[in-house]
Structures are given as structure tokens and as C-alpha cells.
N, C-alpha and C positions, 0 to 999 in steps of 0.2 A: 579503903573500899576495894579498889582493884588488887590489891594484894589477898584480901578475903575472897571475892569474886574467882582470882586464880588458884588459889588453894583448893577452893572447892570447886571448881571444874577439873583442878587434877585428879583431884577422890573420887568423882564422879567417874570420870574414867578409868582411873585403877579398878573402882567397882565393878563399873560394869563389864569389863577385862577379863575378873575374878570370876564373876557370877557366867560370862558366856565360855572358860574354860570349865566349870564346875558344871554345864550344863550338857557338852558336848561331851566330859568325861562320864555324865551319866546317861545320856542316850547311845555312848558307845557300848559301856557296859550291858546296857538292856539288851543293844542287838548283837554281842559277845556270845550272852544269854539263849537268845533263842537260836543261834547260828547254830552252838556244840549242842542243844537241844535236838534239833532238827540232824544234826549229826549223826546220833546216837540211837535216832529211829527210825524203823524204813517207813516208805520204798526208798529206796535209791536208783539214782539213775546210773547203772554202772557206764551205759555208751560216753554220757556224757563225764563221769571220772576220768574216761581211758583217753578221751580229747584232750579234758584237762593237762592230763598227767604230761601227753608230748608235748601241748603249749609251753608250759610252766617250766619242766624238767628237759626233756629230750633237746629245745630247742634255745634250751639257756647252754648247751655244755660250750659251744664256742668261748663265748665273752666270760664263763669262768673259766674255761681252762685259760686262756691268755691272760687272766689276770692272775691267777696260780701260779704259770712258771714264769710270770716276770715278777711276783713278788718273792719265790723261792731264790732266783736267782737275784734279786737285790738286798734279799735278807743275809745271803749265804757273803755274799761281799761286804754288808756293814758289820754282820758280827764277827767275819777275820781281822775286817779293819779294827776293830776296839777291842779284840780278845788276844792283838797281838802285842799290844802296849802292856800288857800282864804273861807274856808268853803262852796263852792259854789257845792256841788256833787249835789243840785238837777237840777241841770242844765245840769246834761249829756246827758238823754232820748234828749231834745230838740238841743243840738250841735249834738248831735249824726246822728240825721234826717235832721239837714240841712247840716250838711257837707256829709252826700254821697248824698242825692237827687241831692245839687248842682255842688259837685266839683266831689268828689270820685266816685260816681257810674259810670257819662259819661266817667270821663278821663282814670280809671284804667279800665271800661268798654272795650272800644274804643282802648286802648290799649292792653289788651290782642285779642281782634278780627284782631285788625291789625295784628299783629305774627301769629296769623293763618289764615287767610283770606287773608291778603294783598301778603302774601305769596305763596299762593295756586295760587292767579289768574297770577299772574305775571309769574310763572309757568306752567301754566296751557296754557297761551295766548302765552308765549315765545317759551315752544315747539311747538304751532301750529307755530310761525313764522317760525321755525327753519327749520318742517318738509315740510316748503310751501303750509298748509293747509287754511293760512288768502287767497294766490294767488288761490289758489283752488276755494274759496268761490265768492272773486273776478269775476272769471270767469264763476263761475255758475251764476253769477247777483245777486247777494245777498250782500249786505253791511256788510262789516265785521262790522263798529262801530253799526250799528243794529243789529245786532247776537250777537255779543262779549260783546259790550261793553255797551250797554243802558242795556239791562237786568241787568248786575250788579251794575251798578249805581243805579238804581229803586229799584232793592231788596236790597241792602245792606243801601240807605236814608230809604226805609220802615221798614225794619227788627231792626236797631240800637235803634230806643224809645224805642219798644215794650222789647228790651233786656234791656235798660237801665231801665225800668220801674218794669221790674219781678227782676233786679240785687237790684233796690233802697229797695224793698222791701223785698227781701233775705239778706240786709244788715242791716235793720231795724232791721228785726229780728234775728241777728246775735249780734245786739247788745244789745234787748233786752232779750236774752239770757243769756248773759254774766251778764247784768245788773242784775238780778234776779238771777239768778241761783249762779252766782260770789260772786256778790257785795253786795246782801241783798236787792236791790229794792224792796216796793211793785209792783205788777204786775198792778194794776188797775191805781196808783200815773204814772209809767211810761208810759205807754200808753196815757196816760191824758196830759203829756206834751207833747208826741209825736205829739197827733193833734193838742193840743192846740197852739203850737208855729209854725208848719208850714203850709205856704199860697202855693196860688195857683202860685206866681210868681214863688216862689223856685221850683215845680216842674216842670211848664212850663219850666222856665229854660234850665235845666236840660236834655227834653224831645229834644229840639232847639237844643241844644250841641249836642245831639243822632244824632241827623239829620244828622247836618252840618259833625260830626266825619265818620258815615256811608256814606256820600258821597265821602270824602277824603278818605278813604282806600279804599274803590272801584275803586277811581279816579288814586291811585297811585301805585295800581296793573294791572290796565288794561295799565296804560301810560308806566311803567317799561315794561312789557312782550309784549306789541304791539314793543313797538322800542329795542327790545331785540339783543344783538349780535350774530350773529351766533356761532354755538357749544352749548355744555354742559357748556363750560366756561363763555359764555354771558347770558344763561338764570341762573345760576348759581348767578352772577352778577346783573341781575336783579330783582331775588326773596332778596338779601339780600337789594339792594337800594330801593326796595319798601318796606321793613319793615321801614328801618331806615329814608326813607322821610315823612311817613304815620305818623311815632311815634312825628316826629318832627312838623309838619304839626299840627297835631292835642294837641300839647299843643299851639304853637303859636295863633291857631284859640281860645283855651278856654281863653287863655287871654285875645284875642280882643273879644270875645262873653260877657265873666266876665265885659268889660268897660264897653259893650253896655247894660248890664242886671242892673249892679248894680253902676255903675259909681256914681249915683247922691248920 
């Protein structure tokens, strides 16, 4: 009997496990739904985009760019160190610029904006729910998903390339930093495989991922702090499940982005 009894209190759990991921994956979807809906039609509040835009964008460029050219510069030293047991070191410059254009700049991009941004809005949105400012708005006639939540969906898709694109290039040269300065590159031979080896797919790529990653943290601080629980303890609660869904979100997405880029 105890061994029945535990069995089915595990099932029970896995169930109900099941059924509250299947539940939260369809209420997310819904307000997916009505977010790019409301996107897509005016008014718009441009003021509040161009706020957006410096929160999300303008004032993330520090914490990417330091992560940029310390990644260029540790990538530009692991791939000499393994590419020289094969004699292959002239080959760094050009792994170097395709692996941040296409993986490293958007994902480690994307992920440090998520930890500060994803977290900010969910906070941000959560104590308006808290202090009944979204009811407020509500009752002034003004759509909260058009105040709250397009704006930062808009700035944080527009803001993400333009960071991924200044990060690709702080990583560049991070690593040809290292390259040179380090490792004894000529400067003009580095640069020469830089362009020569990367195309226009790799950084489209790249710039596509920016997108898609800048919509998902956007998407999963406004969804956390919109359905916030009441207190300090549910907005609390909802700044850390929108880091830790935005982070996961957005590798899953680079994956299926990585099939859809480079599959063939």
C-alpha cells in the first residue's frame, strides 16, 4: 500500500507539473497574440518608444561591449591554442569573426540584456500591477498592452541588431587585439582574413537572432510583471522567472534560428 500510495503521489505530481507548464505555455501564447496584435495597429506612443529605445539599447552598450571584447579576446586565444596542434593558427582572424558575428555576439549579447532588462521591465510592470496603476490606466481609457507593453516590444526588436552589431565589432576587435598584440599577428594578414572569409549570410544571421532574442526579453518581462502576484514577494518572483525564461527562450530560439540559417 505505501508503495501504491507513492507511486501515485509521484503521477500526481508529474501531472500536475505537466498540466501547469501546458497551462502557462498557453496563456503565454495568448498574450504573444495580442502583444504583436496591438503592435501592428496604432496609435502608438512614439515618446514612450524613444524612452524605451535608450533604456533597453543605449544603456545596455557598456555590459555588452565588455562582454564583447573579453569574449573576442578569449576566443582569439583558445582557437590559436587548438588550431596550433594542427599548424592551422592562420585560421584564427577568420573563426574568430564567424563565431561572434554568428553565435557569440547575439547569444551572449541577448543574454546579458535579458539579466538587465528582462528584469527591470517585469519589475517595473509588476509594481504597477501591485500598486493598481495598470486599473488606473484601464479606467483612464488607455490600453495598458499599448502603453506598457508595445513600446517595449518595438524598442527592445529595434534596439537588439543595432547592439548586436556595435557588440560583433567590439569583439572583432577584441580579438584582434589579442591577435596582434598577444600572439604576433601581422595586423594587415589579420584583417585580410577578417573580410575575406566573412559573408553577408553570417552577419544577417546574426543581426535576425538580435531581432528575434530582443523580442523574447521584451516578451517575457512584460508577460512576467503583467501577471505578477501581488506583494513584494510576486513581483520578486516575477523579475527572477523572467530572467530565467528569457535566458532559456533564447537559446532554444538560436537553435531553431541556427537550423533555419545553416541547416543545408
Amino acid at each position: 500500500m505505501a508503495i501504491t500510495g507513492f507511486i501515485t503521489d509521484l503521477l500526481a505530481s508529474i501531472g500536475r507539473t505537466v498540466l501547469g507548464l501546458c497551462s502557462t505555455a498557453g496563456h503565454l501564447a495568448i498574450f504573444t497574440a495580442q502583444a504583436v496584435s496591438h503592435c501592428l495597429r496604432p496609435p502608438f506612443f512614439l515618446g514612450e518608444i524613444a524612452r524605451q529605445f535608450l533604456k533597453i539599447g543605449y544603456f545596455s552598450l557598456p555590459v555588452v561591449g565588455m562582454t564583447a571584447v573579453f569574449t573576442g579576446a578569449v576566443l582569439a586565444l583558445q582557437i590559436y591554442v587548438g588550431s596550433a596542434r594542427f599548424n592551422a593558427e592562420s585560421a584564427v582572424a577568420s573563426i574568430v569573426a564567424i563565431g561572434i558575428v554568428r553565435e557569440l555576439g547575439p547569444v551572449l549579447g541577448g543574454l546579458m540584456v535579458a539579466g538587465r532588462v528582462s528584469a527591470a521591465i517585469a519589475a517595473e510592470i509588476g509594481t504597477m500591477r501591485v500598486t493598481e496603476q495598470i486599473d488606473a490606466l484601464t479606467t483612464l481609457s488607455t490600453n495598458p498592452f499599448k502603453y506598457l507593453v508595445t513600446p517595449r516590444l518595438i524598442a527592445a526588436t529595434v534596439a537588439m541588431p543595432i547592439l548586436v552589431a556595435v557588440a560583433d565589432a567590439i569583439g572583432i576587435m577584441g580579438g584582434f587585439l589579442v591577435g596582434v598584440g598577444r600572439l604576433g599577428f601581422n595586423e594587415g594578414a589579420y584583417l585580410n582574413n577578417t573580410v575575406d572569409f566573412l559573408e553577408f549570410d553570417d552577419v544577417f544571421s546574426g543581426l535576425v537572432k538580435a531581432a528575434v532574442f530582443g523580442f523574447i526579453i521584451a516578451l517575457m518581462g512584460c508577460y512576467q510583471g503583467y501577471n505578477s502576484g501581488r506583494g513584494a514577494q510576486g513581483v520578486g518572483r516575477a523579475t527572477t522567472n523572467a530572467v530565467v525564461g528569457a535566458s532559456v527562450l533564447i537559446l532554444a530560439a538560436n537553435y531553431v534560428l541556427t537550423e533555419l540559417f545553416f541547416s543545408a
